[in-house]
N, C-alpha and C positions, 0 to 999 in steps of 0.2 A: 465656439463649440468645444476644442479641445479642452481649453480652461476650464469649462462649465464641466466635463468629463474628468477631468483630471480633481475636481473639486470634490464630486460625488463620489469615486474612488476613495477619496482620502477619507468620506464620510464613511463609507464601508470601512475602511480599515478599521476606525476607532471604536465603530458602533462592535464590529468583530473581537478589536482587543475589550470591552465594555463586557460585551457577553462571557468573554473568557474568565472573564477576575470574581461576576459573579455567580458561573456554575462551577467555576473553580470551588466556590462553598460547599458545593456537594462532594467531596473529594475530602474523604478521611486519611491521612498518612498511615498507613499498617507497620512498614519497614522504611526506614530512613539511613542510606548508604550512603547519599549524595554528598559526605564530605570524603568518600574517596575519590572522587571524578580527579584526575590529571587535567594539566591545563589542556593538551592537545588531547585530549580522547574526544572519537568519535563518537557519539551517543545516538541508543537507538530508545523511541518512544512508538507508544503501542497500547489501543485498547481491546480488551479481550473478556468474553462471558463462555463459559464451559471449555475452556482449550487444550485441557490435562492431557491429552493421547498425543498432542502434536506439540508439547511445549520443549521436549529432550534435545529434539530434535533442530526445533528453531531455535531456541538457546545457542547449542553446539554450531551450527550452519553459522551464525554472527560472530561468535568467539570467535571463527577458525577466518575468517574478514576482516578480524581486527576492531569489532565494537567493542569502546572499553565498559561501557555501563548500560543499564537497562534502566526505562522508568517505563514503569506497567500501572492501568486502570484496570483493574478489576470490577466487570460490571456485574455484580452479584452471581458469582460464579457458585453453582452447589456441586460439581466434581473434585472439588481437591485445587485447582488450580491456583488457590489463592495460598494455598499450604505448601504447594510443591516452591511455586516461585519465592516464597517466604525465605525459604532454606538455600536460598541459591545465593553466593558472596558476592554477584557482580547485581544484583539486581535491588530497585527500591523501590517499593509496591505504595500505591494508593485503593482504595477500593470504595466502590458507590452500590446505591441501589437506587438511584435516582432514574431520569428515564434518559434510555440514550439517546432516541428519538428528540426530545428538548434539548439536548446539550449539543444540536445539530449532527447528529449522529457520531458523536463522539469528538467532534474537531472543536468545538466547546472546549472540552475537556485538555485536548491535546495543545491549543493555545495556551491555557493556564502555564502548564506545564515547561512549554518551551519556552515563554515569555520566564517564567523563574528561573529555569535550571540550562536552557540551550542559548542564552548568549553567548558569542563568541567562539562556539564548536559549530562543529558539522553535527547536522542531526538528522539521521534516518527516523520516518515518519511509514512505519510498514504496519500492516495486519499479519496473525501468525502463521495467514497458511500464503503470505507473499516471500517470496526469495528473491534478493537483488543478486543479476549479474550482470556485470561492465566486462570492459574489454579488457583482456590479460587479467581475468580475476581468478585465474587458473594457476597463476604465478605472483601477483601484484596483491598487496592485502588492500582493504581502504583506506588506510591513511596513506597510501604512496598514491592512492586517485585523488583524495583531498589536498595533498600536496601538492599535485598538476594542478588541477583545479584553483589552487590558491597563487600560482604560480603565474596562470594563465589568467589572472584576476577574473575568474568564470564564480557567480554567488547560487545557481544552483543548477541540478545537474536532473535532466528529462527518463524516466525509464516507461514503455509500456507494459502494460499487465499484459502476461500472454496465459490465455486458457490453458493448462495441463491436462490430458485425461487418460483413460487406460484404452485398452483394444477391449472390446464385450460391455457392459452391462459395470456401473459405476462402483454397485457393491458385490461384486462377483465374489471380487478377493478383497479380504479383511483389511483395512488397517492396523497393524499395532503400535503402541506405545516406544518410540525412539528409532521409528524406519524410517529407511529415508522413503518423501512419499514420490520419488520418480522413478521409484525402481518402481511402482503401480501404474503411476499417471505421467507416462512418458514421450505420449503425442499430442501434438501441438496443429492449428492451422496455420500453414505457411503464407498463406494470402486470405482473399476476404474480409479485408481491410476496408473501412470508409476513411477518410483526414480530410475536413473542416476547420478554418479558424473562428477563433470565439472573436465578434470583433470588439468587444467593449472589455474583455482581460486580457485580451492578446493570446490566449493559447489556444493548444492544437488539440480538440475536439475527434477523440478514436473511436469507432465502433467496430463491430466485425467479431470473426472468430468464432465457435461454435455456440455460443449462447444467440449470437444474433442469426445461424444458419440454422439451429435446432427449435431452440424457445421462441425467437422472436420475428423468424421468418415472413408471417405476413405482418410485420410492424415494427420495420428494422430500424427508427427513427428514436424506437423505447428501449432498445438494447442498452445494455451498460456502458457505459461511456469504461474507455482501456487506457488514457491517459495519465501520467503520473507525473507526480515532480517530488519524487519521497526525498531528495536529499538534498538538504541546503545548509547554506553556511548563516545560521543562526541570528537576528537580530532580534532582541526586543522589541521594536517597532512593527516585526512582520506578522503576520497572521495567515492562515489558512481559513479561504471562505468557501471550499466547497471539497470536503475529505483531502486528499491530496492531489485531488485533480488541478487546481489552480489556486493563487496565493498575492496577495497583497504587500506592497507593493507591484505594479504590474510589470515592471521591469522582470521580475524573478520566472515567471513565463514564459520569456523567450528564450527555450531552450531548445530551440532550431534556430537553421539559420535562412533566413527569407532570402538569399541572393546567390543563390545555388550553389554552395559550399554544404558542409557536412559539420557538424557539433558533435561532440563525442556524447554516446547518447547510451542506455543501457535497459535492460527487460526486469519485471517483475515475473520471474513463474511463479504461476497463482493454480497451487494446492489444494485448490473449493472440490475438485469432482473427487472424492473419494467415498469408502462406505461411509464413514461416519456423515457427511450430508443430508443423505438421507430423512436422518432421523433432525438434523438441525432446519432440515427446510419446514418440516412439521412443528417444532418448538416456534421458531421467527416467525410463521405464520400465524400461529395464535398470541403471539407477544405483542404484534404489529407495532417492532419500534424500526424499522426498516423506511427507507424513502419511499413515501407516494403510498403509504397506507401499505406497505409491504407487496406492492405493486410486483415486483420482480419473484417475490415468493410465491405469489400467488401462481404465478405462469408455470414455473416450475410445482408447484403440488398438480395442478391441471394437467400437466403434461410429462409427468413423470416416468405413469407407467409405460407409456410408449416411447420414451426417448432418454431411456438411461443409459442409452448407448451412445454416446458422444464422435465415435470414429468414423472415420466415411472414405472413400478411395483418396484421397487428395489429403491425408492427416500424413504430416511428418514425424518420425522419429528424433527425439532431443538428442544431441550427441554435446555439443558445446556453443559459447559464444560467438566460436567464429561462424560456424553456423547461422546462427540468426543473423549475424553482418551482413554475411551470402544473401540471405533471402531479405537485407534491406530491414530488416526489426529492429535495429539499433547498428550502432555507427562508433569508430574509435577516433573520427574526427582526424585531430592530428597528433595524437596524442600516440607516439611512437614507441 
């Protein structure tokens, strides 16, 4: 039975690397920098359609982390985004109008890419309204975590998505162009957590958090999965077969530790609740390239006007990573 599993795993991966090289086709080069990459630079990959108001900012937030390059998809962006990133020194653009839905919602696309240009780096695998933070990332850039990591021969490193949102009504107060978005969306659910393992990848299976206590309350089983594993140490051979929630080889998954010790582990806050949503939960929903027939958009246009208020007595205030320690949302392991 293992052998027999261990067989069809291996058949996923190829048939994963297969599909990457051929919607890799859809993929025009706009900007090509990639012969600045350093041998050790951290590299961050990323697909994105209309993200012009939030790109200054998450540009700057990875600079200031220590990513040395950017490779960006641009999936027919019509605000500018594809202009602004253009103009930026550290970044090398691709751009499609192909469907994101078919290129498995973009990890198609993002396998090409790493399979080319993230051998042998660390490569953060984020969306632009995701922010990684680890432990000591308040003082420690990433390559001093990569460098643990490499140390501890650890090949990828676990982070949850944690819901961001404001106190009141989600478009109260505006977004602008290069804010930071936690001075708006500064509270978090501290519990409300589900954790399952997957048992045919081996990973750990998140739900919870105010989408599954607001939108998906009576069908907490449909809530978004919160799991992550955005950052790995790069093989050609690897693949991503389900966004960044889990990855191929299955060894890269276990990024907990099953025998009651602790893995140094770290959070996504996830930038989704602000105004501009709104008006994207209306665009995705008529696009329908979203999972499950844009299944999760849909909840949200349904329930919008009564639940644009995400806070509730039990939402924490964001202050830092030690913080989420405290409350068990990620872990520094032993990493001192």
């Amino acid at each position: 039975m293992r052998v027999m599993r261990q067989y069809g795993l291996r058949l996923r991966r190829k048939r994963a690397l297969l599909r990457a090289w051929r919607r890799g086709l859809d993929l025009s080069c706009r900007i090509d920098r990639t012969g600045s990459i350093g041998r050790r630079d951290v590299l961050l990959f990323s697909v994105l359609r209309n993200e012009r108001l939030r790109l200054p900012f998450f540009l700057d937030y990875y600079r200031a982390l220590g990513v040395g390059h950017f490779l960006v998809v641009d999936n027919g962006s019509e605000d500018g985004s594809a202009e602004y990133l253009g103009a930026q020194p550290d970044v090398s653009l691709w751009s499609t109008a192909a469907s994101y839905k078919r290129a498995r919602y973009g990890a198609d696309w993002m396998n090409r890419l790493l399979r080319r240009f993230g051998h042998g780096h660390w490569c953060l695998t984020v969306d632009v309204d995701e922010f990684l933070v680890y432990p000591f990332c308040d003082t420690r850039p990433l390559p001093a975590l990569t460098g643990w990591l490499d140390a501890s021969s650890i090949r990828s490193f676990g982070a949850m998505l944690l819901d961001m949102y404001p106190k009141g009504p989600i478009d109260a107060v505006p977004y602008v162009e290069g804010q930071d978005p936690f001075e708006i969306a500064c509270w978090f659910d501290g519990g409300n957590y589900t954790i399952r393992k997957n048992p045919l990848y081996g990973n750990l299976w998140i739900q919870g958090g105010p989408r599954a206590r607001v939108f998906f309350a009576d069908a907490p089983a449909h809530a978004p999965a919160l799991n992550k594993i955005p950052l790995v140490r790069w093989d050609r051979r690897f693949a991503y077969v389900s966004s960044t929630h889990m990855l191929l080889p299955r060894g890269l998954n276990l990024v907990y530790d099953e025998w009651g010790g602790e893995k140094a582990s770290g959070a996504l806050l996830h930038a989704k609740w602000l105004s501009p949503f709104v008006a994207k939960a209306e665009e995705e929903l008529t696009r329908r390239q979203h999972y499950a027939a844009s299944r999760e958009y849909r909840v949200y246009a349904e329930r919008m006007e009564t639940a644009r208020d995400l806070w509730c007595d039990w939402s924490e205030r964001y202050i830092n990573w030690r913080q989420l320690e405290i409350l068990g949302l990620m872990s520094k392991g032993n990493w001192a």
